[in-house]
N, C-alpha and C positions, 0 to 999 in steps of 0.2 A: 504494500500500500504506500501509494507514495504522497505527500502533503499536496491540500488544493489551493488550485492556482488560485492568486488575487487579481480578479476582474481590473478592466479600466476604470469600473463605477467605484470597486472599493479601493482603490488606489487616490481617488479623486475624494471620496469619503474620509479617508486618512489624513490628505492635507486640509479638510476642510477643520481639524482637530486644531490645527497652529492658529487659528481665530481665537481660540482661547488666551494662550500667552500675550498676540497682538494686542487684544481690548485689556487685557492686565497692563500689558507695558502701556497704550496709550491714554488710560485712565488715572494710572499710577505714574506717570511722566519718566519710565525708565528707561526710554530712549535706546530699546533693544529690540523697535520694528524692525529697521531697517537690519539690524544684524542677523535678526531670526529669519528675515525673509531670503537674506545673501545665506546664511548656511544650510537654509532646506536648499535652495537652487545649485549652490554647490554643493550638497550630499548627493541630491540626485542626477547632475550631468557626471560627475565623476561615479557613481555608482552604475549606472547606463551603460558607461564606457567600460567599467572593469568585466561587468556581466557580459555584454558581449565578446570581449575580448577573452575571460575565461574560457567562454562558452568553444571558441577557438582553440585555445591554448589545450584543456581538456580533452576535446577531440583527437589533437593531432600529438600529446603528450610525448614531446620531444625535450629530452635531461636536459641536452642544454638551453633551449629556449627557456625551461622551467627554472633553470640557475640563474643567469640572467635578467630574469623577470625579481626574481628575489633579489637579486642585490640591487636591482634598480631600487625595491622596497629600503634597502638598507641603508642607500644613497638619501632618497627624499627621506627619511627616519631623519637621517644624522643632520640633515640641514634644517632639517624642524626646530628639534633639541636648538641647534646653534641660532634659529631664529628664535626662540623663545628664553633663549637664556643672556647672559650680558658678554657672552664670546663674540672676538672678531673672528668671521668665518674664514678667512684667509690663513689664520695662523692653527686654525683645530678642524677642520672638516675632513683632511687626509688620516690624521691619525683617530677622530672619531665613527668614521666612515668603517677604518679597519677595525676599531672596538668592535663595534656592532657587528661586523660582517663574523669575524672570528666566533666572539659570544653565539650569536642566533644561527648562523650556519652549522657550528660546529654540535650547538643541542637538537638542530632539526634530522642534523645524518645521524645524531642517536638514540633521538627520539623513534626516527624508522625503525633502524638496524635493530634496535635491540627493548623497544617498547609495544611497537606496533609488530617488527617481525617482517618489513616489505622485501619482496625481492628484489623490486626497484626501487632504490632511498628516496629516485627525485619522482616519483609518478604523479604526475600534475593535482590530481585532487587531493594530496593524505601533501605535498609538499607545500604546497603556495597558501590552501588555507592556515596551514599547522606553522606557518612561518609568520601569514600578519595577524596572527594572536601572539604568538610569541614578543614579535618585533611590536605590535603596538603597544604590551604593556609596558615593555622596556625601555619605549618611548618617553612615555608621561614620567615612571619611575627616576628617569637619567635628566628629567627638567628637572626635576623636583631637587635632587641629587646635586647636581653643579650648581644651581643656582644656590642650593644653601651653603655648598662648602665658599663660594666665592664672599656672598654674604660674612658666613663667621668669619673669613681670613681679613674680614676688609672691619668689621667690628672689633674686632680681636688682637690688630697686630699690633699694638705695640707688646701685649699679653707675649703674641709669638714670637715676637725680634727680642722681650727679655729671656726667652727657654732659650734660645738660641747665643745670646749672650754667655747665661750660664752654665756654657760647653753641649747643649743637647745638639741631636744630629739633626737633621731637618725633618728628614720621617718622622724621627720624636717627638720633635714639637709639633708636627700638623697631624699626628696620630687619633688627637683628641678630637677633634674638626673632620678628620676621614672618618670616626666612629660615629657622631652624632650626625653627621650627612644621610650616611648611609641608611640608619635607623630610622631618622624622618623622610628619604626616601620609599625604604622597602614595607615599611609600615602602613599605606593603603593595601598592597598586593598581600599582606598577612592577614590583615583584616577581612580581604575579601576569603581568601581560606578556610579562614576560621568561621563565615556565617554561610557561604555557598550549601545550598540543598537545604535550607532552614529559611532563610531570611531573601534569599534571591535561588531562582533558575537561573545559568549561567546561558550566555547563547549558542555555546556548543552544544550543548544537553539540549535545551529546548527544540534547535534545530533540527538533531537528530532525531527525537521522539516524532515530532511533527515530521519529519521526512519519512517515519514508517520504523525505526529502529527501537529494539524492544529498550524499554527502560533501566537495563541492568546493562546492556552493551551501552549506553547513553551515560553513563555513571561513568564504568568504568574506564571510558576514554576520558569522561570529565576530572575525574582522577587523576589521569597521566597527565594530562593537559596543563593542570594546576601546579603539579609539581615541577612540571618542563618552564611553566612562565615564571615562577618562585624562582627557580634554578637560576634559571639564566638569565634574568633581572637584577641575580644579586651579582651575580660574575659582572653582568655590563655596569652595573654602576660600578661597580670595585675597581672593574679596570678603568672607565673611563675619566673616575678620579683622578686618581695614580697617576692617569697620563695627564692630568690638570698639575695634580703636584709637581711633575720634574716638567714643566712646559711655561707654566705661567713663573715661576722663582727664576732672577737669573744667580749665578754662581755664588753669590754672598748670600743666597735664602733671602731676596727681596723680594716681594711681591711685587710682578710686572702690571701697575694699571695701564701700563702702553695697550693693551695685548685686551683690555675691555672696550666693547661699545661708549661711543661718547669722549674719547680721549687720543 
């Protein structure tokens, strides 16, 4: 049994639903018309364009177009992150490009090989979806993530130029600041963990059940899934710090503000 299709009427039904938020925002003067109405029109041309393009990609399930296609995901990922955080994108998109690429590719060949069980690691459907869950939460988790370590180090330093005065190494001293990043980073995606099947349907689970899949195969992919975007959420923020720590300091452990937006 396979899920049924959503009509053009109930498609049209669905956006009639964003009338609500508009008359909240234009009543309430929150001046998030115009934003709400630009991110349904861009969810849905770029949602259009990936569906048929799947629909393509799927068919004709060719590894390397499927790799490919993923690191393109990995590319706009890393320039998201770099657009929403206070990095010049010129001095961090090469080596956070490579974070990402290494972290999410390297969980997605083991998430197959040895979670799933494929014969072919990249087989377009179990590859490209199992990648922009991965790669999306790792997204939001790694703003979250740089933005605060840049924050503490720029609240903090003279805190950090005196540990360093008093003979600490530089790891030492930013150790404090990579631990509490991290923890305010990874701390939504725990949280979601900890209520998923109680508090929320996840939309893998959901998907699957509605696509016809028994509700214990719907589990326990939802299972692996969670533990695969945990995993390797915490690796990409780890590394993509790390590579903040020896990138943004130059050789005396000075924090480079050349190297932020705005300066």
């Amino acid at each position: 049994m396979s899920a049924t299709d959503i009509t053009l009427t109930g498609i049209v039904f669905c956006f009639l639903l964003l009338m609500i938020p508009v008359l909240i925002s234009y009543h309430l003067n929150l001046k998030l018309i115009g934003s709400t109405l630009e991110a349904a029109f861009r969810m849905t041309v770029q949602l259009a364009f990936v569906g048929f393009f799947l629909t393509f990609v799927f068919e004709l399930n060719n590894s390397m177009l499927n790799i490919v296609w993923v690191l393109f995901m990995v590319i706009v990922a890393s320039y998201t992150v770099l657009k929403n955080s206070q990095l010049k994108y010129s001095s961090f998109i090469i080596p956070l490009v490579t974070a990402f690429a290494v972290t999410n590719v390297g969980m997605l060949l083991y998430f197959n090989s040895f979670v799933i069980g494929l014969d072919d690691l990249f087989e377009a459907r179990y590859f490209i979806p199992i990648a922009g869950m991965v790669i999306g939460n790792s997204l939001r988790a790694n703003i979250v993530g740089i933005n605060d370590f840049c924050d503490q180090i720029q609240r903090n330093e003279n805190r950090y130029l005196s540990s360093l005065s008093l003979g600490a190494e530089k790891y030492e001293a930013l150790k404090p600041y990579l631990r509490k990043s991290l923890i305010n980073s990874i701390r939504p995606t725990l949280a979601n963990m900890a209520t998923v099947g109680i508090v929320f349907l996840p939309g893998m689970m959901t998907g699957q059940i509605i696509g016809g899949s028994s509700p214990l195969t719907a589990i326990e992919y939802q299972i692996a899934i969670m533990i695969a975007i945990y995993v390797a959420t915490v690796m990409n923020i780890m590394l993509c710090v790390l590579i903040l720590m020896y990138r943004v300091f130059d050789e005396y452990g000075i924090f480079r503000k050349d190297l932020l937006k705005g300066t």
